[in-house]
RORO-108922 format. One record per residue: residue in three letters; x negated, y negated, z of N, C-alpha, C, O in turn. Coordinates in nm, 4 decimals. Example, Ala and Ser with C-alpha at 12.3 -4.5 7.8 and 13.67 -1.06 7.14 Angstrom:
% RORO-108922
{ALA, {-1.3190, 0.5690, 0.7800}, {-1.2300, 0.4500, 0.7800}, {-1.3200, 0.3300, 0.7800}, {-1.4236, 0.3319, 0.8465}}
{SER, {-1.2850, 0.2250, 0.7080}, {-1.3670, 0.1060, 0.7140}, {-1.2900, -0.0030, 0.7870}, {-1.3409, -0.1138, 0.8039}}
//
This chain:
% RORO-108922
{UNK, {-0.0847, 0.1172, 0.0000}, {0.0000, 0.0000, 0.0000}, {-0.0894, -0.1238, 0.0000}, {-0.1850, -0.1358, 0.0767}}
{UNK, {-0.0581, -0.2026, -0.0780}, {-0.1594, -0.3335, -0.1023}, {-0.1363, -0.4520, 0.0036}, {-0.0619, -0.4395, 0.1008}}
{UNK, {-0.1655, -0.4990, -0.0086}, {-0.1033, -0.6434, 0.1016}, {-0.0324, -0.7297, 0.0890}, {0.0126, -0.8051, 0.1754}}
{UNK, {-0.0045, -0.7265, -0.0845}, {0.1611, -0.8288, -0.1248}, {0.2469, -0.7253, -0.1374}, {0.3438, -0.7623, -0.2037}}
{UNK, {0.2583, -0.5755, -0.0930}, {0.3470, -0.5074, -0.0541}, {0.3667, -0.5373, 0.0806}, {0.4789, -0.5828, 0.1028}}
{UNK, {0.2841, -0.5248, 0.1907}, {0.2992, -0.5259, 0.3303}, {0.3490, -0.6746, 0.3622}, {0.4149, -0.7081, 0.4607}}
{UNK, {0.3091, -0.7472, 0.2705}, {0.3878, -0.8816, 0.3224}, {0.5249, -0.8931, 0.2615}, {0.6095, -0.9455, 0.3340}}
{UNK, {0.5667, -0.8495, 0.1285}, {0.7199, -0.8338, 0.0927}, {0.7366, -0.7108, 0.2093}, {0.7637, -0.7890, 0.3004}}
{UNK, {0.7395, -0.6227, 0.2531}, {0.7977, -0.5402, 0.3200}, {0.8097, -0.6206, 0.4954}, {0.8841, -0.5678, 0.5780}}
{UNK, {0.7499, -0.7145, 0.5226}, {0.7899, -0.7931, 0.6547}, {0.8464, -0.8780, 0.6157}, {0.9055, -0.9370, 0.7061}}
{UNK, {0.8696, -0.9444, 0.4616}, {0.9538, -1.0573, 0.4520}, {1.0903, -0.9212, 0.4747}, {1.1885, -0.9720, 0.5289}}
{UNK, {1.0967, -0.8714, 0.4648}, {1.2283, -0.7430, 0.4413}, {1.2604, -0.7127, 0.5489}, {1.3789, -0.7359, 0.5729}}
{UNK, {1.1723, -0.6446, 0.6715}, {1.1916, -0.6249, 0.7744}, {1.2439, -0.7491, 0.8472}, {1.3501, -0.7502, 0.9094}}
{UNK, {1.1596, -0.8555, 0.8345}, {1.2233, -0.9843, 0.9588}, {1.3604, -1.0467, 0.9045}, {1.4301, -1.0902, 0.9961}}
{UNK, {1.4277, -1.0644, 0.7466}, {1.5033, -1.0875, 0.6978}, {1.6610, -0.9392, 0.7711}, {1.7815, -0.9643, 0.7753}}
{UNK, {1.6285, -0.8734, 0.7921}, {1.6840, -0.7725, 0.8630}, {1.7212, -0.7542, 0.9617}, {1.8276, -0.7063, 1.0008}}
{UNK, {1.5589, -0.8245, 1.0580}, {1.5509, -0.7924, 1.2045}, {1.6622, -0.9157, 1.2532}, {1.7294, -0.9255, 1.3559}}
{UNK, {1.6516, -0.9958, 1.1444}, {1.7379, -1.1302, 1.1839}, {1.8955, -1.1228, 1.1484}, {1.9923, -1.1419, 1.2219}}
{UNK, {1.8898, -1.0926, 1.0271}, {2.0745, -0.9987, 1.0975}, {2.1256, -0.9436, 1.1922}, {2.2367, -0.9693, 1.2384}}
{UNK, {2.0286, -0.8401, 1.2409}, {2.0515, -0.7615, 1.3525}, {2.0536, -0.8329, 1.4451}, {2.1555, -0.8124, 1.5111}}
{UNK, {1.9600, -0.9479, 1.5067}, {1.9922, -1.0049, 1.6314}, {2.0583, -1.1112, 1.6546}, {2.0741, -1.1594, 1.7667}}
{UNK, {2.1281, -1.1824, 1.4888}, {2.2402, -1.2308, 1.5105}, {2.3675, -1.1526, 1.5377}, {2.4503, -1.1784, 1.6252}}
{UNK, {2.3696, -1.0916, 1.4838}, {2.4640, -0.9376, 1.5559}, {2.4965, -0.8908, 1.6373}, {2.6102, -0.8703, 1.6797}}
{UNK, {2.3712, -0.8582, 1.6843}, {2.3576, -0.8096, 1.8779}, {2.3741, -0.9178, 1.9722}, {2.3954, -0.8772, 2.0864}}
{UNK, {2.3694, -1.0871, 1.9541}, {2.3767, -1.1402, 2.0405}, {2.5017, -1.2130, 2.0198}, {2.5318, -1.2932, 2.1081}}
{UNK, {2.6117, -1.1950, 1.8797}, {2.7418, -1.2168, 1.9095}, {2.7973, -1.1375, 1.9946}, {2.8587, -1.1704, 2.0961}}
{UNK, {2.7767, -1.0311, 1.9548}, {2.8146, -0.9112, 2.0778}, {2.8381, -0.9610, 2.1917}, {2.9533, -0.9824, 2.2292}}
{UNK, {2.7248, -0.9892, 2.2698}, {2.6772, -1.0098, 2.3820}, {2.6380, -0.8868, 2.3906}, {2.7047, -0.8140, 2.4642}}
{UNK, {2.5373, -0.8368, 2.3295}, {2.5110, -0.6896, 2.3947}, {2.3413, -0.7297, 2.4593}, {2.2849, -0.6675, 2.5492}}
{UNK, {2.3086, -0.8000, 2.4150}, {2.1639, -0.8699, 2.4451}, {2.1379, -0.9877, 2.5447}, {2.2147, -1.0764, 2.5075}}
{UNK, {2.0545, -1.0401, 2.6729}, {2.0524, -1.0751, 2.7652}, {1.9440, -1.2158, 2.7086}, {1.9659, -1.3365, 2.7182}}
{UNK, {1.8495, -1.1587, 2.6617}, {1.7490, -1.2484, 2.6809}, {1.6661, -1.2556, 2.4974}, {1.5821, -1.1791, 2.4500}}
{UNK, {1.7425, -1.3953, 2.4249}, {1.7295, -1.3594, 2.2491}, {1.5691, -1.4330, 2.3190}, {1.4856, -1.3579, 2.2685}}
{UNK, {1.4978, -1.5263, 2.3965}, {1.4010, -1.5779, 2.3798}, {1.2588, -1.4645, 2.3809}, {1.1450, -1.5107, 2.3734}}
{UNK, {1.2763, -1.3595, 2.3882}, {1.1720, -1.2594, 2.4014}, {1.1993, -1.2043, 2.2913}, {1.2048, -1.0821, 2.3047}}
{UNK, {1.2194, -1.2400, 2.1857}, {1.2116, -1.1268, 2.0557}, {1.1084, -1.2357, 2.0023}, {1.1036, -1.3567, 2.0244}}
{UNK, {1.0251, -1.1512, 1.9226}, {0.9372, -1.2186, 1.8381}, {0.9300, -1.1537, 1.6828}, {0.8922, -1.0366, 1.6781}}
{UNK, {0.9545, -1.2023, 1.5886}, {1.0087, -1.1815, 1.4647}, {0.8651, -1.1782, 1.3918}, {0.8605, -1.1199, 1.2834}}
{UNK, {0.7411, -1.2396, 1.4458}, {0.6189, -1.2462, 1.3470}, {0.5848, -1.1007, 1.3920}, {0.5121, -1.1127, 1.4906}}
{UNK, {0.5970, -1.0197, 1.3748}, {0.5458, -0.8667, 1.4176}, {0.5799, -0.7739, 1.2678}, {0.6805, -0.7924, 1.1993}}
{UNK, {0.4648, -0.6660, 1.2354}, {0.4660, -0.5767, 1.1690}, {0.4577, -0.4176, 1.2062}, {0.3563, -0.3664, 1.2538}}
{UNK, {0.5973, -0.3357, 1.1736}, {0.5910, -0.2101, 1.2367}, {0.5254, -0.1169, 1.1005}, {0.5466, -0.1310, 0.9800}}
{UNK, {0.4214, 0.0011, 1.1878}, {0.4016, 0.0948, 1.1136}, {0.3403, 0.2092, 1.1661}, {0.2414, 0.2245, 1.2378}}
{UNK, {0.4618, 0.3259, 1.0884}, {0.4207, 0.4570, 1.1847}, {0.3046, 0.5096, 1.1501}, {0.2682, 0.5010, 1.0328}}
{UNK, {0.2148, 0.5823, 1.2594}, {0.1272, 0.6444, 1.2470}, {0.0542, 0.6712, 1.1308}, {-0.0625, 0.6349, 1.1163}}
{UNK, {0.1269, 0.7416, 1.0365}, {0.0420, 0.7684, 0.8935}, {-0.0094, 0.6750, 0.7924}, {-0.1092, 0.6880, 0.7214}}
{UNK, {0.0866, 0.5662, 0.7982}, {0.0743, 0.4297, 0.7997}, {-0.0709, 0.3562, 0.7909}, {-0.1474, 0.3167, 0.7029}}
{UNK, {-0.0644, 0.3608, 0.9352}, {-0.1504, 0.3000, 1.0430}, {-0.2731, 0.3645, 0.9724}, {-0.3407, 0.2795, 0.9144}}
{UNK, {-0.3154, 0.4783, 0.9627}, {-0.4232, 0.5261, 0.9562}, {-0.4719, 0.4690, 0.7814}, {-0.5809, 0.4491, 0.7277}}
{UNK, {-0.3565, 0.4599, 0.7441}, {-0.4327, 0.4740, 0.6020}, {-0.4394, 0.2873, 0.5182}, {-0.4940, 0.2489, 0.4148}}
{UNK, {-0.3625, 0.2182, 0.6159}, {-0.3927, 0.0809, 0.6305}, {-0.4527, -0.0241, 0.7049}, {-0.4291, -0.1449, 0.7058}}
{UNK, {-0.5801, 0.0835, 0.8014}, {-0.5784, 0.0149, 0.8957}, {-0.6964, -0.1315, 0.8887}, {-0.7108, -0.2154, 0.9775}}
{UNK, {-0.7496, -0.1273, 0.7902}, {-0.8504, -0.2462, 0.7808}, {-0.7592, -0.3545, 0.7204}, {-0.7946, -0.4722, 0.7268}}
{UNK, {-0.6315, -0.3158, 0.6559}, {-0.5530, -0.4638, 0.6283}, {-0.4286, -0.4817, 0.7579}, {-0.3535, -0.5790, 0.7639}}
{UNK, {-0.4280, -0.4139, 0.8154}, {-0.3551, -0.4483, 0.9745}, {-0.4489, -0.5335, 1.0521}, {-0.4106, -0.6266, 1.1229}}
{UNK, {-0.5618, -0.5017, 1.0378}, {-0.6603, -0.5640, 1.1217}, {-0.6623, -0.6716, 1.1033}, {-0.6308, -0.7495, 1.1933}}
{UNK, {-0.7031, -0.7185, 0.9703}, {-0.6503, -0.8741, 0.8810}, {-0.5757, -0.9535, 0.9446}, {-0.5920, -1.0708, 0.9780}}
{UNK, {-0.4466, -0.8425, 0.9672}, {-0.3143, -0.9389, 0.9801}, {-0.3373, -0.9541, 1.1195}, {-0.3213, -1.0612, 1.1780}}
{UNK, {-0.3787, -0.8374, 1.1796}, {-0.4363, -0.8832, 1.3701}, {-0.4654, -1.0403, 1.3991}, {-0.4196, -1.1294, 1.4706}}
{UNK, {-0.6015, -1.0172, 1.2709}, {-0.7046, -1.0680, 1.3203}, {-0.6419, -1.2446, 1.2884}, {-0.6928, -1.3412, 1.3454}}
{UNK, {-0.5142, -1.2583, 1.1787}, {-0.4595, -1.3799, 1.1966}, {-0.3635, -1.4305, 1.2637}, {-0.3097, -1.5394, 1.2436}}
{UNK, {-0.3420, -1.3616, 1.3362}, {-0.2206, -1.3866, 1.4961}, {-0.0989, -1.3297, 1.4610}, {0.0138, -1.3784, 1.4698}}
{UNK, {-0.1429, -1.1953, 1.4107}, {-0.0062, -1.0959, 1.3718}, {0.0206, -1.0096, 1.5151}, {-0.0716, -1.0035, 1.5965}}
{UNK, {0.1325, -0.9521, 1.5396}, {0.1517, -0.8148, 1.6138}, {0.1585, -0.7112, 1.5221}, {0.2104, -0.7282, 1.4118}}
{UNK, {0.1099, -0.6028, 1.5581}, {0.0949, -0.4824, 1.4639}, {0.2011, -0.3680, 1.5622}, {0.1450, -0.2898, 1.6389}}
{UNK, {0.3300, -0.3682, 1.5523}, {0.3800, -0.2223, 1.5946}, {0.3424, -0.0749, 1.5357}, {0.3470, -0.0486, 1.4155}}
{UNK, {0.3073, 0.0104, 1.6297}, {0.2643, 0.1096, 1.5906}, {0.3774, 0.2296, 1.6475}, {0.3845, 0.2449, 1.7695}}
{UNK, {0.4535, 0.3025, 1.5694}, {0.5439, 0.3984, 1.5940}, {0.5055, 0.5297, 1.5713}, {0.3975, 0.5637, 1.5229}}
{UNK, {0.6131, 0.6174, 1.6139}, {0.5756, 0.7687, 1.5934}, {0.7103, 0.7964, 1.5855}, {0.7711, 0.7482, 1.6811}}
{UNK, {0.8093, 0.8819, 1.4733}, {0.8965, 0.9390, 1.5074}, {1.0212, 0.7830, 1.5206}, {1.1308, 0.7823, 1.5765}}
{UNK, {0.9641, 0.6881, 1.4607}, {1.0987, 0.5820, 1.5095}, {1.0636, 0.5138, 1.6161}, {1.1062, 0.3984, 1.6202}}
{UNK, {0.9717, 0.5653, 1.7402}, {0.9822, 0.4822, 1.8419}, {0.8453, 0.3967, 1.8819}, {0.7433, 0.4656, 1.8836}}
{UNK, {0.8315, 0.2774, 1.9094}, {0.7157, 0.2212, 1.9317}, {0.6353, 0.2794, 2.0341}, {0.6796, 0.2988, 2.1473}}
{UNK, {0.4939, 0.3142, 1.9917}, {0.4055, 0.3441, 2.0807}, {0.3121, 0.2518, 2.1268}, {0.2709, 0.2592, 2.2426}}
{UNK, {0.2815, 0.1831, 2.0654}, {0.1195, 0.0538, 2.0443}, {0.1460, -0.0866, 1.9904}, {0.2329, -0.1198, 1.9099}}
{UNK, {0.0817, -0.1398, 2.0324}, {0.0980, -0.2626, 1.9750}, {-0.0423, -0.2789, 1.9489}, {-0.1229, -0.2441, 2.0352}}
{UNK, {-0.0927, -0.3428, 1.8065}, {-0.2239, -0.4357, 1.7822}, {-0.2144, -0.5852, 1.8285}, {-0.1014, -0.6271, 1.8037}}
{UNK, {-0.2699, -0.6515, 1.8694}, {-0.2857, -0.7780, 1.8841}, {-0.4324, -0.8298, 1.9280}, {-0.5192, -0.7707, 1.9924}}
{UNK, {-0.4317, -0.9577, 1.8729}, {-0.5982, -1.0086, 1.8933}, {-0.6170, -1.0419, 2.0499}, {-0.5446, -1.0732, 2.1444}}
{UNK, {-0.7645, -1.0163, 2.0237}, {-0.8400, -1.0303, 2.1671}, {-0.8352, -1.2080, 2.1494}, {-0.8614, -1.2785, 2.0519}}
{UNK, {-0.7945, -1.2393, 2.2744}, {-0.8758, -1.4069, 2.2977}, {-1.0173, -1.4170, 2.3399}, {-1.0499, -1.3698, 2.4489}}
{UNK, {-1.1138, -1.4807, 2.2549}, {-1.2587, -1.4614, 2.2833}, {-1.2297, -1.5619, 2.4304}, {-1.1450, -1.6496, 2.4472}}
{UNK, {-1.3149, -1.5201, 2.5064}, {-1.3999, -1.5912, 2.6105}, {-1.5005, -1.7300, 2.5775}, {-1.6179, -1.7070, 2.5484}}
{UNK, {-1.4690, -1.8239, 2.5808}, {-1.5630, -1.9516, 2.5084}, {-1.7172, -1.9150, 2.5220}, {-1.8110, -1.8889, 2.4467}}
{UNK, {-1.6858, -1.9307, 2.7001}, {-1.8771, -1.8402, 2.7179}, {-1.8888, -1.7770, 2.8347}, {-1.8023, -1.7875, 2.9217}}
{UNK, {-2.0125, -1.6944, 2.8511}, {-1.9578, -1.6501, 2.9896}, {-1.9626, -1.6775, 3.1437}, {-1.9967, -1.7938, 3.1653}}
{UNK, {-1.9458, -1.6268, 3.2231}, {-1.9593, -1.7367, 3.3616}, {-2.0539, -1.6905, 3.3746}, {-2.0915, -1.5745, 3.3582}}
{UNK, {-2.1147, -1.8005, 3.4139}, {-2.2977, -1.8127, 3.4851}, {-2.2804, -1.7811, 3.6330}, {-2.2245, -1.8593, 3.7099}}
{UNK, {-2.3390, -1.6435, 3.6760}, {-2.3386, -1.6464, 3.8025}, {-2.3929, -1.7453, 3.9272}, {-2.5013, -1.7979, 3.9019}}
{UNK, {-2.3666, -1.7604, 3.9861}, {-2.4109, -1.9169, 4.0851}, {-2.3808, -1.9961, 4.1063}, {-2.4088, -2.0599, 4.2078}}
{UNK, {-2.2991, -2.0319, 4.0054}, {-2.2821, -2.1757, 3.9760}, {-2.1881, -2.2610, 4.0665}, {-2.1762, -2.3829, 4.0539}}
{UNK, {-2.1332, -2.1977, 4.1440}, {-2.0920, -2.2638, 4.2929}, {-2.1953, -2.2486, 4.4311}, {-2.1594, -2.2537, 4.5487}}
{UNK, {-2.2849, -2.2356, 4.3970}, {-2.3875, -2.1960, 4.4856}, {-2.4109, -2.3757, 4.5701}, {-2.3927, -2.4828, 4.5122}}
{UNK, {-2.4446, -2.3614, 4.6837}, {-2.4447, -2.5046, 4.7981}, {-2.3534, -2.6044, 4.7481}, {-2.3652, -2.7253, 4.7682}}
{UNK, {-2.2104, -2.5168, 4.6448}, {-2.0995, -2.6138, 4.6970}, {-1.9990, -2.5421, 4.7876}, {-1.8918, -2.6022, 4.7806}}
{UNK, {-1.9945, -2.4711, 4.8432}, {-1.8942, -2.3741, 4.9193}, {-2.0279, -2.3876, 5.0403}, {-2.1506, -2.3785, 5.0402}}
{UNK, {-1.9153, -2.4154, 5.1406}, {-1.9739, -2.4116, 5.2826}, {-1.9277, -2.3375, 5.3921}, {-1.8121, -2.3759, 5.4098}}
{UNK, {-1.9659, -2.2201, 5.5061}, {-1.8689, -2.1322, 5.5622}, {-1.9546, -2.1848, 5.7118}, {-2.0741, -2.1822, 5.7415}}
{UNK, {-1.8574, -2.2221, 5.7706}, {-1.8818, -2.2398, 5.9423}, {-1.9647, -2.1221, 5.9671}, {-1.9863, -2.0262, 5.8930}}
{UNK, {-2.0209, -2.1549, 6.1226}, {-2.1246, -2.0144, 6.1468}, {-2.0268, -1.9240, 6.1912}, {-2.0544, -1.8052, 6.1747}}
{UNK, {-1.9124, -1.9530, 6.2469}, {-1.8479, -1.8916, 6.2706}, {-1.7149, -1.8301, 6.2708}, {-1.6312, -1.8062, 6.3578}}
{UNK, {-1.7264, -1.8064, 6.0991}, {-1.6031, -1.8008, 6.0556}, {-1.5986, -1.6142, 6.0425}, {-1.5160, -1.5729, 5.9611}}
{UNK, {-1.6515, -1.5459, 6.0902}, {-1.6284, -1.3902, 6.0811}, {-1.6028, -1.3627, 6.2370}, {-1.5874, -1.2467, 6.2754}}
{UNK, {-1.5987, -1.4611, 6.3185}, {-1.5802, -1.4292, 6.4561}, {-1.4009, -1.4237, 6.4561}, {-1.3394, -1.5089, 6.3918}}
{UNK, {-1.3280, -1.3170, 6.5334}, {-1.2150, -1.3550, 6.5981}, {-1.1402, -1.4643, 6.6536}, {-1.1819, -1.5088, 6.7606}}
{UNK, {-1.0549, -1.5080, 6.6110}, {-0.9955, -1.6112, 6.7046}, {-0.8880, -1.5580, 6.8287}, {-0.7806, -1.5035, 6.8031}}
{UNK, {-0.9338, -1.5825, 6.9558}, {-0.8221, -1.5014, 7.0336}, {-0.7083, -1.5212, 7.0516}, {-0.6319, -1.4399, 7.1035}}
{UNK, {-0.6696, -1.6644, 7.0003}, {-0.5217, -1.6270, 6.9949}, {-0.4517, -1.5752, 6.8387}, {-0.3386, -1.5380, 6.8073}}
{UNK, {-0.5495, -1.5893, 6.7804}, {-0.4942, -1.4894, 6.6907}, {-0.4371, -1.3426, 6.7258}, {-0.3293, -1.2842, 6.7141}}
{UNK, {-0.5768, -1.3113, 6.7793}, {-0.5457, -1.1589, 6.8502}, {-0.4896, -1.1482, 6.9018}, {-0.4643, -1.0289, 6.9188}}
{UNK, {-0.3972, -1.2555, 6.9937}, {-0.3360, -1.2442, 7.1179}, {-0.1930, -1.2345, 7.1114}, {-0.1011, -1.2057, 7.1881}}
{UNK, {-0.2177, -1.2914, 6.9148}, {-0.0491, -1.2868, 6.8589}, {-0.0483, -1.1782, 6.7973}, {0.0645, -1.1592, 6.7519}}
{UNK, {-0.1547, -1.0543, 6.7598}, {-0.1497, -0.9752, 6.6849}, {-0.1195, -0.8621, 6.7498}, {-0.0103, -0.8071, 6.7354}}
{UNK, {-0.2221, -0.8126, 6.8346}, {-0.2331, -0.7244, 6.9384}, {-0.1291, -0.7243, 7.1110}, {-0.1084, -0.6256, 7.1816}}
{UNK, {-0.0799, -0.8754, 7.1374}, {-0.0507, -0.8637, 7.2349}, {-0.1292, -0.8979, 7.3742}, {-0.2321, -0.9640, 7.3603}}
{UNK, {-0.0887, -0.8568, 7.5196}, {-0.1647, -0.9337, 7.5838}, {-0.2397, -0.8266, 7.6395}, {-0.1921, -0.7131, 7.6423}}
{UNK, {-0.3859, -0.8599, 7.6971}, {-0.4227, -0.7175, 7.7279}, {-0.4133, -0.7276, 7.8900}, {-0.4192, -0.8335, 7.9525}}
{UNK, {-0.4010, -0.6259, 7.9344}, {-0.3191, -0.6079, 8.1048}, {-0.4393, -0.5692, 8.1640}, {-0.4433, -0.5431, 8.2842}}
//
């Protein structure tokens, strides 16, 4: 399958998916229409395997990739968010300050925890 197939076949699918959830939410059979997301591409398993460097494509441009078996969704593809850079360990180092005695007990803490001792 080429990729101006896979994109006529989601103009097809979302042209569809959008009947259907005008449908389902005259009903009222549906609670919550703000959690559907219509930019998504489903494809079962055999699919998947034999398209998978142009799924990646579509990943890799802020697609969802549904992945099914049998009709029912198993997977989803979606892109990683890079990390800008990574955290430098230290780097709060002599700005955080801890009393000398902040691992000591406070007794009335204890005294509300434990009770009184007899």
């Amino acid at each position: 399958m080429s990729i101006e197939n896979i994109r006529t076949t989601k103009v097809d699918l979302v042209s569809d998916f959008e009947e259907l959830h005008q449908n389902r939410y005259k009903n009222g059979n549906q609670t919550r229409p703000d959690h559907v997301n219509i930019n998504m591409t489903m494809r079962n398993v055999t699919e998947t395997k034999a398209e998978l460097s142009s799924l990646l494509v579509m990943v890799e441009n802020g697609e969802d990739v549904i992945i099914s078996r049998g009709g029912k969704p198993i997977a989803k593809l979606v892109k990683i968010e890079q990390i800008a850079q990574p955290r430098k360990l230290g780097a709060m180092r002599g700005k955080i300050i801890f009393s000398p005695d902040y691992d000591q007990a406070d007794a009335e803490i204890e005294r509300l925890f434990y009770g009184e001792d007899d």
